[in-house]
C-alpha positions as CSV (number, residue, x, y, z in Angstrom):
1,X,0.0,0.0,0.0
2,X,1.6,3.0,-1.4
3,X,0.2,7.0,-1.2
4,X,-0.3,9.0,-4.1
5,X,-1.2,12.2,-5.6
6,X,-3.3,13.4,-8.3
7,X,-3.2,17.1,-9.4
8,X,-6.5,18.3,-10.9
9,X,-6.7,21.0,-13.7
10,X,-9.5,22.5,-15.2
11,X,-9.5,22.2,-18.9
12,X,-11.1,25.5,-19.6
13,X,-10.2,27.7,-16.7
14,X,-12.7,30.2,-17.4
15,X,-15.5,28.0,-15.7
16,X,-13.5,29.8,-12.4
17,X,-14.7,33.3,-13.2
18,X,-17.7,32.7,-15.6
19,X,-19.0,29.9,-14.0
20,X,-19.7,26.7,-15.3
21,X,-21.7,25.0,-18.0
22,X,-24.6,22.9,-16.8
23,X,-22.0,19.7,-18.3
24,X,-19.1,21.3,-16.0
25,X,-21.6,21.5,-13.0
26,X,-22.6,17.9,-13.2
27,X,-19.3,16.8,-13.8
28,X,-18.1,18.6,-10.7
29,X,-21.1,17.5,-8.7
30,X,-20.2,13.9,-9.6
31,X,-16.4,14.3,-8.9
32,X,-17.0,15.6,-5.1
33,X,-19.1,13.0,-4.9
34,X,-16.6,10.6,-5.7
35,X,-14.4,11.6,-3.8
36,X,-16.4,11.8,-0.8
37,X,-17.6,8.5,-1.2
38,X,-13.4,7.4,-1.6
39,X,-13.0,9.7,1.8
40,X,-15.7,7.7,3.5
41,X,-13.8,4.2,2.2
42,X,-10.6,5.6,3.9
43,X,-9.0,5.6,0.5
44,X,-9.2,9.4,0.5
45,X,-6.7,10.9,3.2
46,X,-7.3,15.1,1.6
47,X,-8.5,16.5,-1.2
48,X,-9.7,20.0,-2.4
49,X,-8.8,23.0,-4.6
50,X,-6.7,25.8,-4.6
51,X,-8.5,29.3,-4.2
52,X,-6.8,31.0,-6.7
53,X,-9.6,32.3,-9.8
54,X,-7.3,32.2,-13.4
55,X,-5.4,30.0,-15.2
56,X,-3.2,28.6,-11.9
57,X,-5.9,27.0,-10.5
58,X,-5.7,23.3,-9.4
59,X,-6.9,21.0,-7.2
60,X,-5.2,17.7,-4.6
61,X,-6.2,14.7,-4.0
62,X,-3.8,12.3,-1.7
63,X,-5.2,9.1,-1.1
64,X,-3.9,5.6,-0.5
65,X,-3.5,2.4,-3.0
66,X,-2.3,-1.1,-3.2
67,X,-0.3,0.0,-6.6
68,X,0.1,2.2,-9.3
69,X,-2.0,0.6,-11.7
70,X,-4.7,1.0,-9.2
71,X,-4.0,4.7,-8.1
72,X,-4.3,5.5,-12.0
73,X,-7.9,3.6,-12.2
74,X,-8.5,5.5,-9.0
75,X,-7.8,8.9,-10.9
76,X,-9.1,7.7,-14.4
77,X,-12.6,7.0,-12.6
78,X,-12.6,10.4,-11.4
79,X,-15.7,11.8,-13.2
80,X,-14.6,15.4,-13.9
81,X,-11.1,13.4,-15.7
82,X,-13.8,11.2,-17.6
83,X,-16.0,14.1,-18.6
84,X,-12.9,15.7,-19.7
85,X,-14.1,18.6,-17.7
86,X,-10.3,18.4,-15.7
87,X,-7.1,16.5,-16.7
88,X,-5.3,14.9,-14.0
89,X,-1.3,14.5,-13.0
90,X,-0.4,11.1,-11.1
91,X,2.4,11.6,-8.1
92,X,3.8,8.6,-5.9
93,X,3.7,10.7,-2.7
94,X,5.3,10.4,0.6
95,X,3.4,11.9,4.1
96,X,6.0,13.4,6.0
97,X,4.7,15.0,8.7
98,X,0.6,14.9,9.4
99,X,-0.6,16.9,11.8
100,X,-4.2,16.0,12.2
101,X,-5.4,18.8,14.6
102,X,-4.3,21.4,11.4
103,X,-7.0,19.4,9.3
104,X,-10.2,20.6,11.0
105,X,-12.9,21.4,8.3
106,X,-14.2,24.7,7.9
């Protein structure tokens, strides 16, 4: 069991300032769902986007998986990366230090 990375980018980054089309919204509705339902399995250690409203926008997801073949389904399955609606990056990653009491949700 390994931890990995995916980065998530927008393909047209002007759904950040114009909003998105009813596709995009679905898309994205479907995604957080997924990856809520991946944080509920314990597969899903943090996920979320950066704030940022142009071009440099992306999001995180760090989650766990028995190998890389199976991080990539993990991040192929992603519904906004099989919309198309967001392209995603794959990173072997490495938790260094975790302080769980900095995590609280807003």
């Amino acid at each position: 069991m390994g931890h990995f990375l995916y980065k998530v980018i927008q393909v047209r980054p002007e759904d950040l300032t114009e909003g998105f089309t009813e596709f995009e919204a679905k898309a994205m509705a479907d995604h957080s769902a997924y990856l809520k339902g991946l944080t509920e399995k314990g597969v899903v250690i943090l996920a979320g986007p950066t704030l940022v409203k142009d071009y440099s926008n992306f999001g995180v997801v760090i989650f766990r998986a028995e190998t890389e073949e199976k991080a990539k389904e993990i991040m192929h399955n992603d519904p906004a990366v099989m919309q198309r609606v967001a392209r995603a990056e794959l990173y072997p990653f490495k938790i260094s230090w975790f302080n769980p009491a900095g995590a609280t949700m807003p």
